[in-house]
GUDRENBA-923366 format. One record per residue: residue number from 1; residue in three letters; x, z, y of N, C-alpha, C, O, CB in turn. Coordinates in Angstrom, 3 decimals. Atoms other than C-alpha are relative to their C-alpha. Glycine has a CB too. Layout:
BEGIN
{node NUM "ALA" {X Z Y} {X Z Y} {X Z Y} {X Z Y} {X Z Y}}
...
END
This chain:
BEGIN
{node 1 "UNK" {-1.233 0.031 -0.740} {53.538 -9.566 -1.196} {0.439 -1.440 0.201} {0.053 -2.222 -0.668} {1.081 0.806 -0.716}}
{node 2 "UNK" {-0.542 1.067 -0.566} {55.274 -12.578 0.585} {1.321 -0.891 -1.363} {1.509 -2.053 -1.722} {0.734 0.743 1.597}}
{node 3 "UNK" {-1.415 0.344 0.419} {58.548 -12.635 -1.505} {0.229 1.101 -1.380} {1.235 1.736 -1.694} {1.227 0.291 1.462}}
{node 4 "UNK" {-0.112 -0.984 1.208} {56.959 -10.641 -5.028} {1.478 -0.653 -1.047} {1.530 -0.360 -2.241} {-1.796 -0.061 -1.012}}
{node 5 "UNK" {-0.528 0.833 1.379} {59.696 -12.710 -7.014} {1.415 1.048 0.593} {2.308 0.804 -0.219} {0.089 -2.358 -0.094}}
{node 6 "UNK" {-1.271 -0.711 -1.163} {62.683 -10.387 -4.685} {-0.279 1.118 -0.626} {0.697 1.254 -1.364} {-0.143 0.075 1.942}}
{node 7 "UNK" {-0.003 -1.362 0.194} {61.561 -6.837 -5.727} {-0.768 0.632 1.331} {-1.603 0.274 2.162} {1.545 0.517 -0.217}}
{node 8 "UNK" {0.730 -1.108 -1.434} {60.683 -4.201 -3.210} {1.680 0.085 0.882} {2.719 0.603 0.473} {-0.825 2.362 -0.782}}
{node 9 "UNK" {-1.216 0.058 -0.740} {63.347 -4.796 -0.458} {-0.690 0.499 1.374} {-1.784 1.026 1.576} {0.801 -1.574 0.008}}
{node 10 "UNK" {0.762 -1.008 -1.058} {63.109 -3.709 2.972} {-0.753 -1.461 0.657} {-1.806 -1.182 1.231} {1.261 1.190 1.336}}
{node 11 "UNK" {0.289 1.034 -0.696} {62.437 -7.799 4.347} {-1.493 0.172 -0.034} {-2.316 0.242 0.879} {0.593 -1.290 -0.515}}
{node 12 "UNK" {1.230 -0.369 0.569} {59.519 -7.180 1.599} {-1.402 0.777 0.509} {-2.613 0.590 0.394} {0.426 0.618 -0.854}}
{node 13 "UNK" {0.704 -1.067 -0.485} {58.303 -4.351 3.224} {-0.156 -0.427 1.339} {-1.296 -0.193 1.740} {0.637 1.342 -0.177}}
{node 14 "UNK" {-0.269 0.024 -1.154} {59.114 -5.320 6.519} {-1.648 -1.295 0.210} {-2.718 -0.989 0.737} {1.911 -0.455 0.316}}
{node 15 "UNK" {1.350 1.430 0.369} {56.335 -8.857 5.996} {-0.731 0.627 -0.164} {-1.179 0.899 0.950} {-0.099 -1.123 -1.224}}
{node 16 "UNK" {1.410 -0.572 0.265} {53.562 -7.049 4.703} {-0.324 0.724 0.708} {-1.522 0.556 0.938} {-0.278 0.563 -1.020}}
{node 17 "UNK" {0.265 -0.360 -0.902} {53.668 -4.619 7.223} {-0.186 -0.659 1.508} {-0.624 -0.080 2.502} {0.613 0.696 -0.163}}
{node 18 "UNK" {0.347 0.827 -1.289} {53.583 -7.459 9.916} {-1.272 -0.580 -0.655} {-2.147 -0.328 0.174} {1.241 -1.243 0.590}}
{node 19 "UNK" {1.021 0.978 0.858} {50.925 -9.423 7.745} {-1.289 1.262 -0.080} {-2.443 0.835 -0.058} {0.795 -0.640 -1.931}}
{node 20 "UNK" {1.350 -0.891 -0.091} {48.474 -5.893 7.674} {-0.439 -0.210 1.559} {-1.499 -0.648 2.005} {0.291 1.822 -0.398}}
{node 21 "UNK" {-0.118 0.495 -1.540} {49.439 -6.092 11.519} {-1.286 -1.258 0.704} {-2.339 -1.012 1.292} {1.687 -0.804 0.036}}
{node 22 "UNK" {0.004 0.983 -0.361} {48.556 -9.210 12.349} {-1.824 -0.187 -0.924} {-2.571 -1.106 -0.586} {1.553 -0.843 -0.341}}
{node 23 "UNK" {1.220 0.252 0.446} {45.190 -8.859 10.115} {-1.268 0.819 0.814} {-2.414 0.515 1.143} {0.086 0.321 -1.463}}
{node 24 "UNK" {1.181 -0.842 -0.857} {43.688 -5.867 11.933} {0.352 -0.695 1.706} {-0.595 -0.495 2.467} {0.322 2.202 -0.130}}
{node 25 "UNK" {0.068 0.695 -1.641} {44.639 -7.677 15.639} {-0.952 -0.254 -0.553} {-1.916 0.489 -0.742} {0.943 -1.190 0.856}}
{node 26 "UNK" {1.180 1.268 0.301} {42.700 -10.670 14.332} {-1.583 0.972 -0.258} {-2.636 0.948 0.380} {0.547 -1.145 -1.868}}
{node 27 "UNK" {1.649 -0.666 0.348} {39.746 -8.499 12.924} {-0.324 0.741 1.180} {-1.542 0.824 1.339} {-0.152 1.177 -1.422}}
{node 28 "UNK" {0.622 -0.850 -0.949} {39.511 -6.319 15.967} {-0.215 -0.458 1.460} {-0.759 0.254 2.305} {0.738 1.140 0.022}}
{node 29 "UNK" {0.541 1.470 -0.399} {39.274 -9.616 18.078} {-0.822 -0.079 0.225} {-1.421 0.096 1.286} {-0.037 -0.912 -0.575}}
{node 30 "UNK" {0.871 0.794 0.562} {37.135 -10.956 16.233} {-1.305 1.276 0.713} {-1.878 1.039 1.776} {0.300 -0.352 -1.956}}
{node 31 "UNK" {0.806 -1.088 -0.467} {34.849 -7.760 16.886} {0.105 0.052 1.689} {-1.013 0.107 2.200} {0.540 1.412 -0.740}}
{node 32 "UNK" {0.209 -0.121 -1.598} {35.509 -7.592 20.834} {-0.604 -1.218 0.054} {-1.815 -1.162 0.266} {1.347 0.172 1.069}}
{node 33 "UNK" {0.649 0.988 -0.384} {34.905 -11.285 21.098} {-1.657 -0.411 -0.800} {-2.365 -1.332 -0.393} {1.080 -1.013 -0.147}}
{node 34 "UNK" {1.405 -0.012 0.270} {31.520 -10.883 18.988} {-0.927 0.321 0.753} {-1.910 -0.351 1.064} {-0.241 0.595 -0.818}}
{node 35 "UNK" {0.452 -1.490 -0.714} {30.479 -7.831 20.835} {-0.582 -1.034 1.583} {-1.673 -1.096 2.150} {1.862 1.580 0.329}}
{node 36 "UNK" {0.337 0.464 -1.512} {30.986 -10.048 24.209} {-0.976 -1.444 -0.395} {-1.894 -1.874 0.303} {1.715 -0.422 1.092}}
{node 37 "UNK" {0.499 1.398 0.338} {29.838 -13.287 22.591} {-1.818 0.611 -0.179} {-2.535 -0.139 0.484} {0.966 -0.819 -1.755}}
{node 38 "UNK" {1.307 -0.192 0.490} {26.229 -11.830 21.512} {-0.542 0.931 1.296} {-1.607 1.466 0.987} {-0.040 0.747 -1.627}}
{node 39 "UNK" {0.143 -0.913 -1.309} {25.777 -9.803 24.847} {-0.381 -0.703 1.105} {-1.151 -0.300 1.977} {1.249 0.700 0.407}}
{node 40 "UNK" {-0.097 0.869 -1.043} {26.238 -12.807 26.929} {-1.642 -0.775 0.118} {-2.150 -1.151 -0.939} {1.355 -1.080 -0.348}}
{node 41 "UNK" {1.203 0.265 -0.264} {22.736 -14.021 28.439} {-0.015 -2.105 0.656} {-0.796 -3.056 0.646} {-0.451 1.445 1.268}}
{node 42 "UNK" {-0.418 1.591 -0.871} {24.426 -17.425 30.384} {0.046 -1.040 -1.372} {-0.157 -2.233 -1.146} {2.014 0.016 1.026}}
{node 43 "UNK" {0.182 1.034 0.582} {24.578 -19.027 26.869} {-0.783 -0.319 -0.998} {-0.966 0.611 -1.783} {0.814 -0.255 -0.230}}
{node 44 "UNK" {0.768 -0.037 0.831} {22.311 -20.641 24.702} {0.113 0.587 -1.777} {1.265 0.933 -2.041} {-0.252 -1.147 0.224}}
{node 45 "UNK" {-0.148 -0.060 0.619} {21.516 -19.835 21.042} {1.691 -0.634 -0.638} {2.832 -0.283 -0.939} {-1.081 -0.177 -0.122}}
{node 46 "UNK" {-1.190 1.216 0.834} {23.205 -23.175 19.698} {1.826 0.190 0.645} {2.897 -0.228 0.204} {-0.676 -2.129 0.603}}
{node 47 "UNK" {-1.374 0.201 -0.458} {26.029 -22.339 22.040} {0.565 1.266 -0.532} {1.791 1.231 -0.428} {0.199 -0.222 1.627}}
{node 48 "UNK" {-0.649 -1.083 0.677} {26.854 -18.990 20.351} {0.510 -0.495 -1.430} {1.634 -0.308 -1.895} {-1.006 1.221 -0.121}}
{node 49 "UNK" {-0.215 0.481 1.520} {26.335 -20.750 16.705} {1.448 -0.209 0.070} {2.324 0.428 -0.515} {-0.865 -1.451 -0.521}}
{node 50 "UNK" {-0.729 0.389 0.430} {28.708 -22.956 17.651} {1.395 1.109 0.592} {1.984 1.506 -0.413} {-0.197 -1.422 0.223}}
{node 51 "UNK" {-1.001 -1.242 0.314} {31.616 -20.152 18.946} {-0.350 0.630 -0.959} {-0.370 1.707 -0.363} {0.178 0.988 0.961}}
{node 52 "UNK" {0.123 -0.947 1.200} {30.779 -18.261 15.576} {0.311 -1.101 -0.600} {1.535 -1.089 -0.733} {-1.338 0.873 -0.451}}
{node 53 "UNK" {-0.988 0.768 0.816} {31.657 -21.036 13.743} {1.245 -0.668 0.196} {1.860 -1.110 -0.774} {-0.516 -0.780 -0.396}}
{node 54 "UNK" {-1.432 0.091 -0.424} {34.931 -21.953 15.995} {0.965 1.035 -0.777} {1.894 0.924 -1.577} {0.077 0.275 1.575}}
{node 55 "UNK" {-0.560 -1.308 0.398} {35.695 -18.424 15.526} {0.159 0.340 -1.675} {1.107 0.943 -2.178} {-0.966 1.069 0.671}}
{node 56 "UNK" {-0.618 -0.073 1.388} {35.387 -18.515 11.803} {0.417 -0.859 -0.657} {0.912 -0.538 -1.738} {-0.598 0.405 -0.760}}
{node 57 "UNK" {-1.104 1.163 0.894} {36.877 -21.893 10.620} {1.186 0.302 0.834} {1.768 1.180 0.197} {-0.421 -1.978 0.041}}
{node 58 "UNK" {-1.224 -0.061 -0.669} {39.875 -21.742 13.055} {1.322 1.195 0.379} {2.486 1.060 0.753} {-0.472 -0.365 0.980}}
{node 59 "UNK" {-0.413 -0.908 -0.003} {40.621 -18.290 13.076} {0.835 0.659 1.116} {0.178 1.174 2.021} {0.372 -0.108 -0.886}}
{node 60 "UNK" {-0.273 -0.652 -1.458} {43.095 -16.913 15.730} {-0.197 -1.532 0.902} {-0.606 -1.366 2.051} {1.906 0.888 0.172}}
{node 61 "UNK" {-0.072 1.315 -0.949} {43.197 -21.045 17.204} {-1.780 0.608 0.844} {-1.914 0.791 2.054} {0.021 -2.097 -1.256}}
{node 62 "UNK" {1.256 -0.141 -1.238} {39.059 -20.104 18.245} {0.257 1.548 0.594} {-0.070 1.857 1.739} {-1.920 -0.138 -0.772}}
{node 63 "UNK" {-0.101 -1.105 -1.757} {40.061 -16.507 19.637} {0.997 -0.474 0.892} {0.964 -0.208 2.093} {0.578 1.853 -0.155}}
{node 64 "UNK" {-0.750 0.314 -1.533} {42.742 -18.023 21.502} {-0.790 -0.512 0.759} {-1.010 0.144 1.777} {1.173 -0.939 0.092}}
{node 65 "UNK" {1.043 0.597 -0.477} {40.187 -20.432 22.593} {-0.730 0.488 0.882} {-0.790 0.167 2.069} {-0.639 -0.269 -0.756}}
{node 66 "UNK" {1.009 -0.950 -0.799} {37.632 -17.876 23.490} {0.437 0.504 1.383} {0.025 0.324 2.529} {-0.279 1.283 -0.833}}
{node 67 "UNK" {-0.586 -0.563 -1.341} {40.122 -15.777 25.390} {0.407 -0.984 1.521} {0.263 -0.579 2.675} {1.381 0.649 -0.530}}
{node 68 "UNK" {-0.647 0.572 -0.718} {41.597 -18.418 27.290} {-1.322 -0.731 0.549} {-1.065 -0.798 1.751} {1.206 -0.689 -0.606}}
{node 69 "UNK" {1.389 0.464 -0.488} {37.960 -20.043 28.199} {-0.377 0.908 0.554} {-0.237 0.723 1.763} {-0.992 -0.414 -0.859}}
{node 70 "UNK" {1.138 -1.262 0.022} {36.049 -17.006 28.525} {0.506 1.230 0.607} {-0.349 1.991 1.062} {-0.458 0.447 -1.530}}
{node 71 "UNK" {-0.771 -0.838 -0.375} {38.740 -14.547 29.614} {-0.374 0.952 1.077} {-0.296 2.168 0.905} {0.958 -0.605 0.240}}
{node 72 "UNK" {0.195 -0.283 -1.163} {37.687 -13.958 33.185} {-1.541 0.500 -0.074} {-1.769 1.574 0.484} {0.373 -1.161 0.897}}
{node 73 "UNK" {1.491 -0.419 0.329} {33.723 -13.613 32.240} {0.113 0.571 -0.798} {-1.007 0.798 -1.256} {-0.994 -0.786 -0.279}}
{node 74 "UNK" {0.144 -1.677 1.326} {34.649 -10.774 29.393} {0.329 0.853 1.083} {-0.465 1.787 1.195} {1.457 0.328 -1.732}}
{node 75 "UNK" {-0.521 -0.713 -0.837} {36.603 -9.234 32.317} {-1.275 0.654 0.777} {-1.647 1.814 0.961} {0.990 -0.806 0.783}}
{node 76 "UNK" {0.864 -0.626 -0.828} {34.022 -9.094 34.252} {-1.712 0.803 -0.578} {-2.426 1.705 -0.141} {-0.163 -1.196 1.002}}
{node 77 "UNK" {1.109 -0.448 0.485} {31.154 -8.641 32.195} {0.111 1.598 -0.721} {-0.839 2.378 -0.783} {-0.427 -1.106 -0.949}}
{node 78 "UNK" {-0.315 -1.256 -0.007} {33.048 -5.497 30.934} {0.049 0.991 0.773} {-0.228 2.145 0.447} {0.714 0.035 -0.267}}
{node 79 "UNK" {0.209 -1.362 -1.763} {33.331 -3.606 34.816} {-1.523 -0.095 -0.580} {-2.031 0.817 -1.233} {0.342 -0.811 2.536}}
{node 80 "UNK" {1.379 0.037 -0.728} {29.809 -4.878 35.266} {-1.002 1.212 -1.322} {-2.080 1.692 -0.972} {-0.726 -2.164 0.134}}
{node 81 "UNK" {0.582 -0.478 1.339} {28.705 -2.941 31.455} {0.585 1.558 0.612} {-0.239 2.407 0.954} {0.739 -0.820 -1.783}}
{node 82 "UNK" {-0.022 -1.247 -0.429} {30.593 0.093 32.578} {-0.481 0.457 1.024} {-0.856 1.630 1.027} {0.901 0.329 0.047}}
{node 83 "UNK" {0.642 -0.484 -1.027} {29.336 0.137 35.909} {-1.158 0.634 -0.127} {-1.601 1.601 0.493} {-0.154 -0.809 0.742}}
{node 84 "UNK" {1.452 -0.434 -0.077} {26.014 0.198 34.492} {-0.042 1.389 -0.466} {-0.776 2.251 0.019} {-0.982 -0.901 -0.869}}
{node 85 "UNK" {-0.023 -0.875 0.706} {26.980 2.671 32.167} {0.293 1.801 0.453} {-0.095 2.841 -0.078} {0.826 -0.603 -0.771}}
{node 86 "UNK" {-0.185 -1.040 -0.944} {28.420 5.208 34.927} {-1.287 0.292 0.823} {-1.244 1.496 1.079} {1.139 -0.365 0.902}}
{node 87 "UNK" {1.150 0.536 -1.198} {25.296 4.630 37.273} {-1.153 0.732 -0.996} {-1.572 1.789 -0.526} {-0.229 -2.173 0.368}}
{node 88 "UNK" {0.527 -0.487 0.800} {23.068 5.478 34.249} {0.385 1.361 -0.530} {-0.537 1.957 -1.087} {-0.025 -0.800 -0.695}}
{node 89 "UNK" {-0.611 -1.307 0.410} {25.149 8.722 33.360} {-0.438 0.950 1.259} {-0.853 2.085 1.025} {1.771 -0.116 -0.241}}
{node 90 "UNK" {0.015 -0.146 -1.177} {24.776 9.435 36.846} {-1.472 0.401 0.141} {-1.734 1.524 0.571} {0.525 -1.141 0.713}}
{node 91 "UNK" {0.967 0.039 -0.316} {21.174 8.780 36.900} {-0.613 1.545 -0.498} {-1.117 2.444 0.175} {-0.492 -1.250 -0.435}}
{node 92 "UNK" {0.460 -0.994 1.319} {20.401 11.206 33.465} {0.485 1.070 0.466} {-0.384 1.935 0.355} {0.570 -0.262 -1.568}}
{node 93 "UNK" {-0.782 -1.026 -0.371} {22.876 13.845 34.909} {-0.596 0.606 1.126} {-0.642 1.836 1.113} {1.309 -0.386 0.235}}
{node 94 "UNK" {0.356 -0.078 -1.288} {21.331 13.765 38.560} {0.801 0.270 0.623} {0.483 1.131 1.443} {-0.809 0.629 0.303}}
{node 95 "UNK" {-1.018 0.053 -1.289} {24.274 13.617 40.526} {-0.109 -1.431 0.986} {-0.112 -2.467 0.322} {1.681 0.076 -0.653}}
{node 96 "UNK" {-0.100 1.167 -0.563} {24.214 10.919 42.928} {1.577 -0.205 0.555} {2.339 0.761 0.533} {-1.106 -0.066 1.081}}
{node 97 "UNK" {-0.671 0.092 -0.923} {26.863 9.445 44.854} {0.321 0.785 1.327} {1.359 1.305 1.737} {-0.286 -0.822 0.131}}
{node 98 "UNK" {-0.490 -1.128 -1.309} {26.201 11.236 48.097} {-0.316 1.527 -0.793} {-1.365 1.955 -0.310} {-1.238 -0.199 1.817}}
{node 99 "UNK" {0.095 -0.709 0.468} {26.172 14.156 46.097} {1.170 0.270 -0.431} {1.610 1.412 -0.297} {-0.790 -0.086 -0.532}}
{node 100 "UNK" {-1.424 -0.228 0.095} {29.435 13.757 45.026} {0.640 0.693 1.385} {0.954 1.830 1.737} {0.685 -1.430 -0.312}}
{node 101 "UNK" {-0.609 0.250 -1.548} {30.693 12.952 48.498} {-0.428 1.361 0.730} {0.534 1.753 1.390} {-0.756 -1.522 0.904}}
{node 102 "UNK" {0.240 -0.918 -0.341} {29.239 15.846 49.654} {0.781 1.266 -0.322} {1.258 1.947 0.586} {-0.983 -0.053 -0.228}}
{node 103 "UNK" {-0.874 -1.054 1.097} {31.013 18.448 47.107} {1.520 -0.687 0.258} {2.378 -0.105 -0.407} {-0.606 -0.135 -2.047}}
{node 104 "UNK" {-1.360 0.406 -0.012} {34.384 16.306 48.152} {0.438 0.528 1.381} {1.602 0.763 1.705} {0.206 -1.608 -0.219}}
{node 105 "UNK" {-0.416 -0.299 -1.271} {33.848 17.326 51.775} {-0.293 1.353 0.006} {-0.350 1.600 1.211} {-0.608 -0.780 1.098}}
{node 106 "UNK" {0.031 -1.278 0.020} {33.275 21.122 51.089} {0.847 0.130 -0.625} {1.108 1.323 -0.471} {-0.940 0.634 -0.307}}
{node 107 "UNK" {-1.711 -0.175 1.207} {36.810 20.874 48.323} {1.409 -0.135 1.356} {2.499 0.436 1.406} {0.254 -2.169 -1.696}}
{node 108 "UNK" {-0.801 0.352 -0.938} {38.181 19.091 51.846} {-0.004 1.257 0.708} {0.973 1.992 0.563} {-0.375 -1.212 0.736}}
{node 109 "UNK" {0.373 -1.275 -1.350} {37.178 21.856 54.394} {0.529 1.605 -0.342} {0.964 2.460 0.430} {-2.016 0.198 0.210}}
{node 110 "UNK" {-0.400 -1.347 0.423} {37.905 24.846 52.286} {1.165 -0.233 -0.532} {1.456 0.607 -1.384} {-0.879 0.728 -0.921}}
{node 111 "UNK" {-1.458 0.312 0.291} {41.357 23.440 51.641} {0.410 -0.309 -1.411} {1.597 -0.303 -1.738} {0.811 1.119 0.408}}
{node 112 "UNK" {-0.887 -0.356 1.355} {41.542 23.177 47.915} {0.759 -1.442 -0.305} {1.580 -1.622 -1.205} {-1.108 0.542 -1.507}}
{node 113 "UNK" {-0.543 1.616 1.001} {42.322 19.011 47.684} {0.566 -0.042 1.834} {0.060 0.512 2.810} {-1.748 -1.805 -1.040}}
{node 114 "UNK" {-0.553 0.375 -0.766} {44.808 17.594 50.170} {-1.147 -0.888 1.334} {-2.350 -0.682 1.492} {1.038 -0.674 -0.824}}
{node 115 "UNK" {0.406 1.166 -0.630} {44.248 14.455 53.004} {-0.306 -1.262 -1.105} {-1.369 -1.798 -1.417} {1.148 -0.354 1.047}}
{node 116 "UNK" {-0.382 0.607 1.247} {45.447 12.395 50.286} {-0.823 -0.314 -1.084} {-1.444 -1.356 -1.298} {0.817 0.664 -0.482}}
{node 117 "UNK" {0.942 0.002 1.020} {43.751 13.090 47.532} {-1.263 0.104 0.805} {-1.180 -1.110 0.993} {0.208 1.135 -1.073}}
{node 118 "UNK" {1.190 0.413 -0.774} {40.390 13.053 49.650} {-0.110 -1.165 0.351} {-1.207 -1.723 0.325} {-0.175 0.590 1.032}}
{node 119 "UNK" {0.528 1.656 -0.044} {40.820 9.644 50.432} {-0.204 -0.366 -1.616} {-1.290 -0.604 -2.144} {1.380 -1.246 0.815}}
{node 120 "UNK" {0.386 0.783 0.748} {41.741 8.510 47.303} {-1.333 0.420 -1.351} {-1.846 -0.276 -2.228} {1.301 -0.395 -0.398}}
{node 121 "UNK" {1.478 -0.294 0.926} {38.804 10.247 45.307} {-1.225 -0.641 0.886} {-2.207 -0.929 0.202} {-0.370 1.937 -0.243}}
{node 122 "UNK" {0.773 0.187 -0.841} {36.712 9.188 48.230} {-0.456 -1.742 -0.157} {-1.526 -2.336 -0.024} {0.678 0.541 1.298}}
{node 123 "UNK" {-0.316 1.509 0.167} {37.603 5.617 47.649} {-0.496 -0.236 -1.777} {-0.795 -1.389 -2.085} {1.988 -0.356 0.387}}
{node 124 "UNK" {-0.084 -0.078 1.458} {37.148 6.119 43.746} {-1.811 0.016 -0.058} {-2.502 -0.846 -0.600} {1.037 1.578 -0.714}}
{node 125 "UNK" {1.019 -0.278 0.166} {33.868 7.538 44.178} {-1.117 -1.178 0.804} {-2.128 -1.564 0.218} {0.043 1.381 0.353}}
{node 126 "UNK" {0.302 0.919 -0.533} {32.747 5.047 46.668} {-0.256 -1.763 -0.094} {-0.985 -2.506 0.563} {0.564 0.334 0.528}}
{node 127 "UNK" {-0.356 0.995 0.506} {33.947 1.993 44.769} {-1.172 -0.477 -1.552} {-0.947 -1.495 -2.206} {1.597 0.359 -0.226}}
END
């Protein structure tokens, strides 16, 4: 505890419950920015070492770091991981795309989904 010399008060309580807080952010961070850090193909070995050791002497200073460097290439490297990951579901499943699209324009014709909703699934599926 922060303030063991106080008793069990509520401030007491109130700190340690920000301080568990504030430990699982950091650890579950630390785990996304691994996850993306060891995934990534654009950088060398030595250049991972050294983010793994930013990341563990500096603590949240190298995930701020990371995020704020790297931010825009997790972003994207995350669509581009699910994309694959839909596309591959897709593949195993055997539905295709125009296969969808197809089953959206027989839901259209026999009235069960609006104008509306036909675009925007149309657009969803298309995208």
């Amino acid at each position: 505890m922060f303030f063991a010399q106080e008793g069990f008060t509520y401030r007491n309580f109130l700190m340690d419950i920000i301080a568990v807080f504030a430990f699982v952010v950091w650890f579950w961070l630390l785990i996304v920015i691994y996850g993306d850090l060891f995934r990534r193909h654009d950088i060398s070995g030595w250049g991972k070492a050294l983010w793994v050791l930013a990341l563990v002497l500096t603590s949240y200073l190298g995930i701020f770091a990371y995020l704020i460097t790297q931010g825009r290439g997790m972003a994207e490297r995350s669509a581009e991981q699910a994309q694959r990951a839909r596309e591959e579901l897709r593949h195993i499943v055997g539905f295709s795309v125009a296969d969808e699209l197809s089953k959206l324009d027989q839901l259209k014709k026999s009235g069960s989904i609006t104008d509306a909703e036909y675009g925007r699934l149309r657009t969803k599926l298309v995208s």
